[in-house]
C-alpha positions in Angstrom: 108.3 93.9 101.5 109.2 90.7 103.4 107.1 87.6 102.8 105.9 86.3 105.8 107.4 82.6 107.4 104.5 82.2 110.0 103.5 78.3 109.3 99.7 78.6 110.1 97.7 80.6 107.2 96.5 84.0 107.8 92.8 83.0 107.2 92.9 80.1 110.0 93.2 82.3 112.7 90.6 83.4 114.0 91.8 86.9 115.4 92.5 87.5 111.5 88.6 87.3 111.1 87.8 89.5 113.8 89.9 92.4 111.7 88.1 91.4 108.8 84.7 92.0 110.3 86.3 95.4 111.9 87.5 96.1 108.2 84.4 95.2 106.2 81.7 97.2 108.8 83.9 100.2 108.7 84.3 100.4 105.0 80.5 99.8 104.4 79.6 102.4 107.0 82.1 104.7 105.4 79.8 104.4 101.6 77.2 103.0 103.0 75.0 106.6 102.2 76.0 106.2 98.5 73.5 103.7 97.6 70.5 106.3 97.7 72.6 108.2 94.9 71.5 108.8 91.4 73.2 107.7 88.2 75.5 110.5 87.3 73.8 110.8 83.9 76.0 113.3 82.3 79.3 111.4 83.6 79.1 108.0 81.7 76.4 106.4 84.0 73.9 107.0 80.7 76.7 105.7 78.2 77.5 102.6 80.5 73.7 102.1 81.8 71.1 104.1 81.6 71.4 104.5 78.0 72.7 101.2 76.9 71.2 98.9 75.2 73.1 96.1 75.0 73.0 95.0 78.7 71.1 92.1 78.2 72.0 88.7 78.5 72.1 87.6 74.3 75.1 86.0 73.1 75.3 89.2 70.5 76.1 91.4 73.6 78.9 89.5 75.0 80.2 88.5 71.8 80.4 92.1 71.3 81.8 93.4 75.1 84.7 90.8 74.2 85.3 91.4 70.8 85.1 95.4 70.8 86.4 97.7 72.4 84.0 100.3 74.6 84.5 104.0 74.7 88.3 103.3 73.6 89.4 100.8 76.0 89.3 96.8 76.4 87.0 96.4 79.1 84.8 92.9 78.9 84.3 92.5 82.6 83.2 95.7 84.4 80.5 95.1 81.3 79.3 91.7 82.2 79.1 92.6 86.0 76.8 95.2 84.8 74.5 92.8 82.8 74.3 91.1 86.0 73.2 94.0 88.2 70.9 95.4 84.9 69.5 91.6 85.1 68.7 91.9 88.8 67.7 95.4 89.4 67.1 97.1 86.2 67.3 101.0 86.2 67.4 100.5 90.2 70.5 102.7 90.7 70.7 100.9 94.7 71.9 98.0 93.6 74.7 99.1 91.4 75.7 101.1 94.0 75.3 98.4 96.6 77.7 96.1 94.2 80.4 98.9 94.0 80.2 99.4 97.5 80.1 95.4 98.6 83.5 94.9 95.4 85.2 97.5 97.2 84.8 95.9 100.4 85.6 92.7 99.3 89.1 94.9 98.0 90.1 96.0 101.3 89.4 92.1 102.9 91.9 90.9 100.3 94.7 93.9 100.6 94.9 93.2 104.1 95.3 89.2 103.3 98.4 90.7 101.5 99.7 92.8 104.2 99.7 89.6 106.3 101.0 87.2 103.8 104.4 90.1 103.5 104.5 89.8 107.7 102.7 92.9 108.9 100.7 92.2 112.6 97.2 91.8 112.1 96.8 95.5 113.3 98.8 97.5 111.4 97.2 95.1 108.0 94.2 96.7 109.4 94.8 100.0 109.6 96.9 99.6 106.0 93.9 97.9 104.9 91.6 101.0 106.0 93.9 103.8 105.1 93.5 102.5 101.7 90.0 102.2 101.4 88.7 105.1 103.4 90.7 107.6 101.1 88.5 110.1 99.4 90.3 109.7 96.1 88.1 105.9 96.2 84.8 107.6 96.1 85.3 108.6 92.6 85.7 104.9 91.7 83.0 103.0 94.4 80.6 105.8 94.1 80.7 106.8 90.2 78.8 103.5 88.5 81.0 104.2 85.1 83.7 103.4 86.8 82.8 99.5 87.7 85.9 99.4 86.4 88.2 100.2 89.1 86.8 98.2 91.4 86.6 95.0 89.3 90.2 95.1 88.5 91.6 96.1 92.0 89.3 92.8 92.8 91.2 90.8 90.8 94.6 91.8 90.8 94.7 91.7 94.6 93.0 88.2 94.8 95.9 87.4 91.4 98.7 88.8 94.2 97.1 86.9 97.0 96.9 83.7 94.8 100.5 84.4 93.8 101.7 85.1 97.2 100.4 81.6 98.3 101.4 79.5 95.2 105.0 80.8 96.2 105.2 78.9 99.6 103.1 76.3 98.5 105.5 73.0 99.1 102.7 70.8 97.0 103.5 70.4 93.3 100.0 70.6 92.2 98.6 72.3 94.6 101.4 75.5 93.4 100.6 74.7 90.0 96.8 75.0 90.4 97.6 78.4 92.9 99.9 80.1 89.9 97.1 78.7 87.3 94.4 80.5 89.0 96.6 83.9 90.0 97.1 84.0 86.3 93.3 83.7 85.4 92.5 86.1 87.8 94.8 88.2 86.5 93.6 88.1 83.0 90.0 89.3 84.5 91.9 92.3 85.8 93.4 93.2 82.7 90.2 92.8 81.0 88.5 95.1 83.7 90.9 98.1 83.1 94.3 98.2 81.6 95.7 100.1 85.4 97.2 96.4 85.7 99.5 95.9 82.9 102.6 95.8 85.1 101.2 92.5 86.8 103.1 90.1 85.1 106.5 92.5 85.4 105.3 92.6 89.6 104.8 88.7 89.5 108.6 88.8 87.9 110.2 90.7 90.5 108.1 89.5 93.6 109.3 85.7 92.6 112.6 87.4 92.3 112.3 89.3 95.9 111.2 85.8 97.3 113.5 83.9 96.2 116.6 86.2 97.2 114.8 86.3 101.0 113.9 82.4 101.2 117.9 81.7 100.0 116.8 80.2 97.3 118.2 80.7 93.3 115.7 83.8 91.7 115.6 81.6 88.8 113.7 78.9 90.3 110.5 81.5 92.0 110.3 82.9 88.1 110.3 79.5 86.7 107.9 78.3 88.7 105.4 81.0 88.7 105.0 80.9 84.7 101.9 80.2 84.2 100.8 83.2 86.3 103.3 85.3 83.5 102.1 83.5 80.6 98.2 84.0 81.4 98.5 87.8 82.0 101.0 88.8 79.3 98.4 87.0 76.7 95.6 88.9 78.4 98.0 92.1 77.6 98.6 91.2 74.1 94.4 90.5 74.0 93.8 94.1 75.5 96.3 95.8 73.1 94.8 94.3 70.2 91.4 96.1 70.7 92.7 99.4 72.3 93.7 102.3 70.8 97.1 103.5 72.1 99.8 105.3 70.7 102.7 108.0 72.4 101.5 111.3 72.9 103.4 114.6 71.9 106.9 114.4 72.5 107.2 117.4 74.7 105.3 115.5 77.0 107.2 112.3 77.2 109.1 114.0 80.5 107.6 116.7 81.8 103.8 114.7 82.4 105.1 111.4 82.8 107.5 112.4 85.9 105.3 114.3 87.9 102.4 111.7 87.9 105.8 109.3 88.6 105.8 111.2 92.2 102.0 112.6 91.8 100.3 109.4 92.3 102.2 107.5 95.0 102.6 111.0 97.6 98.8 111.9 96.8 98.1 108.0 97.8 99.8 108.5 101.4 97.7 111.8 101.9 95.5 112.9 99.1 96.1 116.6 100.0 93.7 117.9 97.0 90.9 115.6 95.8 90.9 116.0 91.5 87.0 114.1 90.6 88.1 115.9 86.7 91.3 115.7 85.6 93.7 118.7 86.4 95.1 120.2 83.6 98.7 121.1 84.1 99.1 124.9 83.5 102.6 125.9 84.2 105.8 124.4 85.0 105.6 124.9 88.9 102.3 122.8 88.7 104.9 120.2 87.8 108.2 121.2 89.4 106.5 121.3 93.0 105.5 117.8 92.6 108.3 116.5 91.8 110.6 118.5 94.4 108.2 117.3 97.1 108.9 113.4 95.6 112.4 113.3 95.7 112.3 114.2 98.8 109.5 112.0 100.2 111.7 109.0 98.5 114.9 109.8 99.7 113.8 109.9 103.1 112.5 106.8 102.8 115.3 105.4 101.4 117.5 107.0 104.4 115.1 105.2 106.9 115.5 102.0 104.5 118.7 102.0 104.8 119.5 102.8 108.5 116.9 99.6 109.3 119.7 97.7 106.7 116.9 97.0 104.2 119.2 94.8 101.6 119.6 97.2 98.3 118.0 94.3 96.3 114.7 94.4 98.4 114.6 98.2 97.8 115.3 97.7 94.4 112.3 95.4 94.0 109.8 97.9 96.1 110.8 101.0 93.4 110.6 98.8 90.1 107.1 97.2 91.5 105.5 101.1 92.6 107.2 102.1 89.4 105.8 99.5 87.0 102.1 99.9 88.8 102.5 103.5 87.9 103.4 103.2 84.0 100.0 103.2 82.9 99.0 106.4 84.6 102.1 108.8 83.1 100.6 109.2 80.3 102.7 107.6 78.4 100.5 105.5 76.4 96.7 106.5 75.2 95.3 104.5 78.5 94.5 108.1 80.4 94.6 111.4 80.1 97.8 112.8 80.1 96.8 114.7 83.2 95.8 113.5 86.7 92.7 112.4 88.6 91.8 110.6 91.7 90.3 107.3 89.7 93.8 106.1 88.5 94.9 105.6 91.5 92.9 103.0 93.0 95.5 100.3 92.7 98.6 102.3 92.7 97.6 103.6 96.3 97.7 100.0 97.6 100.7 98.9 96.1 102.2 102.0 97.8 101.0 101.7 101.4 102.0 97.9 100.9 105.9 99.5 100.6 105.5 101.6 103.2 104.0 100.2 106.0 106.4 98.1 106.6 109.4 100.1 106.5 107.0 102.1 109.3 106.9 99.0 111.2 110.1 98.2 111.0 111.6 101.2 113.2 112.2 100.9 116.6 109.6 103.0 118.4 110.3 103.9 121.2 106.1 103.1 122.6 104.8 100.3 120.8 101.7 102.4 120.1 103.0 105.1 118.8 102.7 103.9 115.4 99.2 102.2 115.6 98.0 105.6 117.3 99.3 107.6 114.3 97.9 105.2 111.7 94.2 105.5 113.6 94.1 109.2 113.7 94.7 109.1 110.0 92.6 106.5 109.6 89.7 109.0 111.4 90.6 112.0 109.3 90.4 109.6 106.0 86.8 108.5 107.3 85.8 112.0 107.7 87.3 113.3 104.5 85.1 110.7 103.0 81.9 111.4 104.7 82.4 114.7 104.2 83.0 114.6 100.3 80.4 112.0 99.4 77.2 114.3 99.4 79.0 116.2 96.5 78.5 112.9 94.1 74.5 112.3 95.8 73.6 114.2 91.6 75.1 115.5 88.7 74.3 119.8 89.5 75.8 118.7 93.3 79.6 117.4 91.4 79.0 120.1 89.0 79.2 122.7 91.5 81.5 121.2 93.7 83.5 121.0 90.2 83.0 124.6 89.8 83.3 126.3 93.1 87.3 124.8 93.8 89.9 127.0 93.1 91.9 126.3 89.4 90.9 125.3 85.9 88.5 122.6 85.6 89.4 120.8 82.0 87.2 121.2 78.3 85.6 117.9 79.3 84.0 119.2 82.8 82.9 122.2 81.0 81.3 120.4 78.8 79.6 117.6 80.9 79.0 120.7 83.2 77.1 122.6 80.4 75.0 118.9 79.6 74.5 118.6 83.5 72.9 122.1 84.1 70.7 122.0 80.7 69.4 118.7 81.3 68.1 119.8 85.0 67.4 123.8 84.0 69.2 124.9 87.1 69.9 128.4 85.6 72.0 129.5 88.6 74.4 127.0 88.2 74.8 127.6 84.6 75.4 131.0 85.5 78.4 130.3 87.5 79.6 127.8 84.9 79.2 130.6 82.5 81.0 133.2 84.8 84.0 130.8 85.4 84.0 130.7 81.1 84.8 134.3 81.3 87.1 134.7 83.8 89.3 131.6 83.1 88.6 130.1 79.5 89.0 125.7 80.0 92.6 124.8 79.0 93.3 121.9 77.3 96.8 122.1 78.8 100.3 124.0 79.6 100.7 123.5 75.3 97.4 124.5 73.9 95.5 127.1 72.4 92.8 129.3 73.6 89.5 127.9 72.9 86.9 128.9 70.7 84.5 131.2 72.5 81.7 129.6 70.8 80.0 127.8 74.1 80.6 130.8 75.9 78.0 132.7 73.5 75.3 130.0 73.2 75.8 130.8 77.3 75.0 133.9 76.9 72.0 133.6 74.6 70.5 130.7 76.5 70.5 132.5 79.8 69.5 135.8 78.1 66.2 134.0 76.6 65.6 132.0 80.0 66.1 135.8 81.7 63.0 136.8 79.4 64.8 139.2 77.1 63.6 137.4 74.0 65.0 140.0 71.4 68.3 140.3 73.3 68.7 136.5 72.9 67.5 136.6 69.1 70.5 139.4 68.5 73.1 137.2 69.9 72.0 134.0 68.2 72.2 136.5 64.6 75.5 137.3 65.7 76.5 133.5 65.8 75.0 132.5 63.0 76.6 135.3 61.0 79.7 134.6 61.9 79.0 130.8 60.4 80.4 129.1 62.9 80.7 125.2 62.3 79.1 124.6 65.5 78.7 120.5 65.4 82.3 119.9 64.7 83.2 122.0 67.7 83.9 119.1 70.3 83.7 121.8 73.3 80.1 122.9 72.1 77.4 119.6 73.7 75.1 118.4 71.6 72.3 119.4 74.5 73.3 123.1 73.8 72.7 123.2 70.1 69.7 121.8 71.0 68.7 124.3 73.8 69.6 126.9 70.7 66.9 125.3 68.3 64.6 125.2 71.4 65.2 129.1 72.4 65.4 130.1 68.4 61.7 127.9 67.5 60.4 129.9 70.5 61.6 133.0 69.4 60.3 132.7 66.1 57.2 131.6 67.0 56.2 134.9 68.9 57.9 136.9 65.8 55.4 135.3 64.3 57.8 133.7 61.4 56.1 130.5 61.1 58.7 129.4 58.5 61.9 129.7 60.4 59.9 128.3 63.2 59.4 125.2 61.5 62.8 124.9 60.4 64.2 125.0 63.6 61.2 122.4 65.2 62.7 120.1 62.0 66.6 120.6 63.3 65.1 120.1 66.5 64.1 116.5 65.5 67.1 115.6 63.9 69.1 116.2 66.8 66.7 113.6 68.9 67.4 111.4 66.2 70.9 111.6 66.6 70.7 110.8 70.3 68.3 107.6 69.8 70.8 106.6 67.2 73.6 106.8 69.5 72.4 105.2 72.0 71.0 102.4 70.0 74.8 102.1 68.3 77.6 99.9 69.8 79.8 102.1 71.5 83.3 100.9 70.1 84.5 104.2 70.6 86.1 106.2 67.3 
């Protein structure tokens, strides 16, 4: 990572803008079928949108986005940008999908600014700039409407980098001032968009650091000057802390998790070998042990080829502590994510990765000058397939559900449920059948450390798709059955709400042709109150429990 000493400004050549235009019609062409997709309704896109009712412009809602917290996490921004796009195309999912796809654009424009600004050519920043956004792992994030988030705080935090980068060569007293000012604001609005940038000022610290050891100059005087950028983002830390719930996990954990997402996230950036939409529960110890064998290894070759180039030890110092620091709030550490892994988190990890890598790559001497740019556009290809290939699995909910389903291992409590809520809301009986199946075969973990679950979904399953089948009084049996065995079905949080209420549904039906016009009223009136619930939730402020 060696900041770049060309005089004349990356976006004042023109042949810089001819790799943007490459970069930006690439990148749109790669999503570009994504914007006739629905809202994933049963995947936060009804929590965050469909369903909300606080995304219009009143003082009341922003007071509230900035004041509250929002299904458990400080995130004001991603919130406002979708007031704007509720503002300008209402339930029009298009346009929210356009604005991902245009944010994420805009992302790849600004990480190849940075490549240039740390001295890569203008076409290996390209292909950097490409492998990053044409990964499959970024669909999740640019195609998924919930998560606004990622692509509002990669925004900012590269554009807070950039303005950093600048600010740090900037001879002009004010002019550096105003450049550090702004990198700070900008990095605020990253915070604010998702807590994935926490590390920024930490980065800020030792990039000032890095520079001043390469320009010759004291590291003192790079930190000193860059304060503001410090002081603005740890207050916008302290801002985010104070409204999210975090705390450290089960102590068991503290290792085992938090160092195989340490290797996980940075090795599945470089090739995301398997793509996780859900996150992967971690079921046994080689799940972890093969991840972390593979890292070590993947890191000390790179440090061997670090070394043989003569990289300084304080340069490759400051590369580990910033790819380390941009990892901290995906171990698991702290309540920010799951404790197990997905593709989402690692939307601005991945970048700060290739931004390492590439140019320790560039740095070797190759023996044809095109070897490297040859290998970096057939990867480039296979990403852009990858991607075309996996978004038509995100085009509805039953199409991720049974993508979700149909992979090989464990899908998580959480997918089973959404799954369940997904396949009930659309009646596609075949699907809950295989959902059903997979409930039988290989009960949803919650992890290497817990229990089996209850087995109550897994009968409300089976009575559901019994009735649906037409065998009324076979259904009627195994709803008895579960209501003899008084189970507390509400406070189960792996049973969805949707399938107590397909049970009232099935059991008023039922009823009604026993002809017990009693029972059949009672479950019409249970029925209603479980409507109720779901307008009052949806009328409530989500500030999360």
């Amino acid at each position: 990572m060696t900041p770049a000493s060309n005089p004349i400004p990356f976006w004042r050549r023109w042949n810089d803008w001819h790799y943007c235009i490459i970069i930006a019609l690439v990148v749109l062409a790669a999503f570009s079928i994504g914007c006739n997709y629905a809202f994933m309704m049963d995947w936060d896109d009804a929590t965050f949108v469909v369903n909300n009712q606080h995304l219009a412009w009143t003082w009341e809602n922003l007071r509230n986005y900035f004041t509250h917290q929002f299904l458990e996490l400080y995130t004001p921004v991603p919130l406002v940008s979708l007031m704007f796009d509720h503002a300008f195309f209402g339930l029009n999912p298009i346009g929210y999908h356009l604005h991902n796809i245009l944010l994420h654009t805009a992302c790849a424009l600004l990480l190849f600014a940075i490549l240039r600004k740390l001295g890569l050519s203008s076409g290996i920043a390209t292909l950097g700039a490409l492998l990053w956004a044409l990964s499959p792992q970024k669909v999740e994030s640019v195609i998924w409407i919930a998560e606004r988030k990622d692509v509002d705080c990669g925004l900012f935090a590269f554009a807070s980098f950039l303005c950093f980068q600048i600010a740090l060569e900037c001879s002009h007293r004010r002019k550096r001032l105003a450049l550090f000012c702004a990198a700070g604001v900008l990095g605020v609005l990253s915070i604010w968009s998702k807590p994935a940038t926490v590390a920024l000022p930490g980065i800020f610290i030792v990039y000032a650091m890095l520079y001043g050891y390469r320009t010759g100059r004291a590291a003192a005087k790079p930190v000193l000057f860059s304060f503001p950028a410090i002081l603005f983002t740890l207050l916008a830390i302290g801002v985010s802390q104070h409204f999210t719930q975090t705390g450290v996990g089960h102590l068991e954990r503290l290792w085992a998790i938090p160092l195989h997402n340490l290797f996980w996230y940075p090795l599945s950036a470089l090739y995301p070998w398997r793509l996780n939409p859900i996150h992967v529960p971690i079921r046994a110890w080689h799940d972890i042990w093969g991840v972390i064998v593979a890292g070590v290894l993947a890191t000390s070759g790179l440090l061997a080829l670090a070394r043989w180039r003569k990289i300084p030890w304080q340069t490759i110092l400051c590369a580990a502590l910033i790819i380390g620091g941009t990892t901290v709030p995906v171990l698991g550490l702290l309540r920010y994510t799951d404790y197990t892994h997905c593709d989402r988190y690692n939307y601005c990890v991945s970048a700060v990765v290739w931004a390492v890598v590439l140019p320790l790559l560039a740095s070797l001497p190759w023996k044809k000058t095109w070897w490297l740019p040859t290998a970096l556009t057939l990867l480039v290809g296979v990403f852009f397939i990858r991607t075309w290939c996996y978004l038509p699995y995100w085009e509805t909910s039953d199409t991720f559900v049974a993508y979700i389903f149909h992979q090989p291992g464990v899908p998580n409590r959480k997918s089973y449920q959404m799954g369940i809520n997904a396949t009930l809301r659309t009646n596609n009986i075949p699907l809950l059948a295989v959902i059903r199946e997979r409930m039988r075969t290989e009960p949803p973990p919650e992890g290497i450390y817990s229990a089996p679950p209850e087995d109550s979904p897994a009968r409300l399953l089976d009575a559901h798709l019994t009735f649906v089948s037409g065998d009324f009084m076979e259904a009627y049996r195994i709803y008895e059955d579960i209501k003899q065995r008084s189970l507390a079905l509400r406070e189960k949080y792996v049973i969805p709400t949707e399938l107590i209420q397909v049970m009232y549904q099935d059991l008023y039906q039922i009823y009604q042709q026993l002809g017990n016009s009693e029972a059949a009223q009672f479950y019409f009136q249970q029925l209603e109150k479980v409507n109720e619930y779901h307008s009052r939730q949806n009328a409530d402020f989500p500030i999360g429990e």
